[in-house]
N, C-alpha and C positions, 0 to 999 in steps of 0.2 A: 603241559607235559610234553607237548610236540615240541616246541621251542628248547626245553632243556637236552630232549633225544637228539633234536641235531647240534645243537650245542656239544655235547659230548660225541657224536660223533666227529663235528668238525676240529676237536679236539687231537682225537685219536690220528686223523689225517696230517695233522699239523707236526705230530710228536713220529711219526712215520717218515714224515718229508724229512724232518731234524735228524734223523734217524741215518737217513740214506745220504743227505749232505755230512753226516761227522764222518760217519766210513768212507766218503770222498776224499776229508781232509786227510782221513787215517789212510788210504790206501797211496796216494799222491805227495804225502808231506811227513817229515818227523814229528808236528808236533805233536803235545800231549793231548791226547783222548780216549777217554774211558773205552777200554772194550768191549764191558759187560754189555754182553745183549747185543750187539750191535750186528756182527755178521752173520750174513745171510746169502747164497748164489744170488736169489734175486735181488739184495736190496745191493747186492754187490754191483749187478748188470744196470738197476737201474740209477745206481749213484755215476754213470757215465755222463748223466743230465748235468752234472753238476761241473764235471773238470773244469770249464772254462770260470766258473766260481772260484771254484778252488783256486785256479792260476792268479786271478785276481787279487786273493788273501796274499800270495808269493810274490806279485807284484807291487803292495802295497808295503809290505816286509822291507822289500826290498828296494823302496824307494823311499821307503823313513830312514832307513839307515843311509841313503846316497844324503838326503837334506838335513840330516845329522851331522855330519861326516862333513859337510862341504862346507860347514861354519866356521871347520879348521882348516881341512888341507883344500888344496888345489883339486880340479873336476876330473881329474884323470883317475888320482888315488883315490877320490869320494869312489866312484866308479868301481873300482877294482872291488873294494869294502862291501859296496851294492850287491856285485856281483857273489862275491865271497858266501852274503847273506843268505843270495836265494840259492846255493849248492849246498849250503849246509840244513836247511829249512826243507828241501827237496831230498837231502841224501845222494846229492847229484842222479837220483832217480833218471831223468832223459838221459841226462849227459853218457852216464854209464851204457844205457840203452844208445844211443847216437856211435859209440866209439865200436860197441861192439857189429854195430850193423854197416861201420866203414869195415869192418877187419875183414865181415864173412864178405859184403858185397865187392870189394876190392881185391880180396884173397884166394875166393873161393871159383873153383873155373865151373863150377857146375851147379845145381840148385842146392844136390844133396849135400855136396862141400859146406855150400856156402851155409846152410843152417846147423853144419855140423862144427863150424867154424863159432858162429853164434852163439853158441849154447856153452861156448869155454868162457870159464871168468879172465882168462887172462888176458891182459892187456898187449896187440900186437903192434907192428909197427906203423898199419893202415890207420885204427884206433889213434891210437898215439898222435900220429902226423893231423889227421882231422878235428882231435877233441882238440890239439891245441890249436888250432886255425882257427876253429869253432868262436874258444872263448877269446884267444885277440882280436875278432872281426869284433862277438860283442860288445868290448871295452874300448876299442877304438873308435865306432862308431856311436856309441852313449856319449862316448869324452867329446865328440865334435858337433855333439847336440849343443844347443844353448841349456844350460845350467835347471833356468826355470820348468821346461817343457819335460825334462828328465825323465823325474817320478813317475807322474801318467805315459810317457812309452812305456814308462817297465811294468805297470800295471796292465796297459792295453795288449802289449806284446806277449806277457804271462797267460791271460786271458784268451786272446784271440786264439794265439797259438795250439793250448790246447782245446778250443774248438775244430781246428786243423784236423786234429788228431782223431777226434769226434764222428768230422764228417768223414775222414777213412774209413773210421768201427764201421760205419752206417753204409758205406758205396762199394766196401771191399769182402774179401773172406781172409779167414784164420786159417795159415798153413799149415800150424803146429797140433798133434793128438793132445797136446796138453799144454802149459805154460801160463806165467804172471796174467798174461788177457785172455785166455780162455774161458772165463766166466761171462767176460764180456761181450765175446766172439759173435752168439748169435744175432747181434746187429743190436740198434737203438729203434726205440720206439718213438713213430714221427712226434709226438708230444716232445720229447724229450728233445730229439734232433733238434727242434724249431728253440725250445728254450736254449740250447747249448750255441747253436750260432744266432742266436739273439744279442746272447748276453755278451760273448765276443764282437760283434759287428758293434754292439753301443759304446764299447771302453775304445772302441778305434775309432770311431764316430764323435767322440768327444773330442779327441785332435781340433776337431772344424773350429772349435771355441778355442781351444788351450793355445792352439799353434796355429794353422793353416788351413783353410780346405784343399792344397794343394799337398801338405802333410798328409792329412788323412787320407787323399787319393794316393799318394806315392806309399805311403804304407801298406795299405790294403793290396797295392800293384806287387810292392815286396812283397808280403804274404804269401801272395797266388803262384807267384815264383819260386818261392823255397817251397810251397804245396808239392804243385804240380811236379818240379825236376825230383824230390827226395822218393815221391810218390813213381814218377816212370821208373828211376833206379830200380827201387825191391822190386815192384810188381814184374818189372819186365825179366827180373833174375828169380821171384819166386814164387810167383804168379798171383802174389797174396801177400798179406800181412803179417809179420811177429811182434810180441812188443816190444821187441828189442826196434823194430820199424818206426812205429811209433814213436818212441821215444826221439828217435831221429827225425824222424817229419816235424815231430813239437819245435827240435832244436834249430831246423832248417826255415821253420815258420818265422820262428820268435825273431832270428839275427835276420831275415827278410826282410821283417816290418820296422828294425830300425834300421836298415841300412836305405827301404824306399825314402821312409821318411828323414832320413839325414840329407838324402840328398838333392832333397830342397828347402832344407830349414834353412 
């Protein structure tokens, strides 16, 4: 009788955790997933455990479609294709969030501007000028990878990235009374923290085999770089965090880690 009670409890645990990883995939990604039952504030704050999962799936998306893709055309356009995959699979979710946090942090001469700037959907010329910077770094720097080592950057980079993102939730504060990450705002719980830059440090760590340990170190280098400069940015314009930040820190991480690690493949 003891045996089947935790049996069914560790049941319940199991269908909980599945629970909190779908509304990761649901709150991070377009694809299809049931809603019923699913949301929760808290299984919302604690599906943050999971983004660098999540990025992983986005990474893998979009690296079957680069080895798809590259049977036919040339590694440039496989690339673009790639790229294509995971803006459509995300909703360009960061990217939008990236463009808008060049507009206010570039546009705005004051804090309150600058979040006042944020909060418009529309697209300005800081935006603009950045997002497109953003994706020709990315596609230029994938195209100059070797062919084989592709796929796994854009899974490690997906992944890592938004652990990036993770450890901001977890070091930083939320500027905004309300907004997209406010659920998430009151930080990560250390369990979670540790699984979330876990499982990003292992997709970059897998470099050492795939490609290089000099990869893996020049990546991880990149990362820490597009962290820390995307991070002085807001913070020092808005003393904290928006998601529209976030979104930008992911984006600043991810073309990081492929431009350390290109440049010593």
């Amino acid at each position: 009788m003891r045996g089947v009670s935790r049996f069914l409890g560790l049941m319940r645990v199991v269908r909980e955790e599945l629970a909190v990883f779908l509304l990761a995939v649901q709150f991070l990604t377009r694809l299809p997933v049931s809603s019923a039952d699913l949301f929760t504030e808290t299984r919302l704050a604690a599906a943050v455990r999971y983004y660098p999962l999540v990025g992983g799936l986005v990474g893998a998306v979009a690296g079957t479609v680069f080895w798809l893709a590259h049977l036919v055309f040339p590694a440039t356009l496989a690339v673009v294709l790639a790229t294509a995959a995971s803006l459509w699979v995300t909703g360009a979710f960061h990217e939008d969030g990236f463009a808008d946090a060049c507009d206010g942090l570039g546009g705005g001469a004051t804090r309150e501007r600058a979040l006042e700037i944020m909060r418009d959907s529309r697209l300005g010329t800081y935006g603009a000028a950045g997002l497109g910077l953003m994706l020709a770094a990315k596609v230029l720097a994938l195209a100059a990878a070797p062919a084989v080592v592709v796929p796994w950057l854009l899974v490690a980079a997906h992944a890592a990235s938004r652990a990036s993102a993770v450890l901001a939730i977890a070091a930083s504060r939320y500027v905004r009374e309300a907004g997209t990450a406010k659920p998430v705002a009151d930080g990560v719980a250390p369990a979670g923290l540790v699984l979330a830059l876990a499982t990003g440090t292992a997709t970059v760590a897998a470099l050492w085999h795939l490609a290089s340990p000099a990869a893996m170190l020049a990546g991880f280098t990149g990362l820490a770089i597009g962290h820390v400069v995307m991070r002085g940015l807001y913070e020092r314009k808005l003393g904290g965090y928006t998601g529209d930040c976030l979104g930008a820190l992911q984006q600043t991480s991810e073309v990081g880690l492929y431009l350390g690690a290109v440049a010593v493949l």
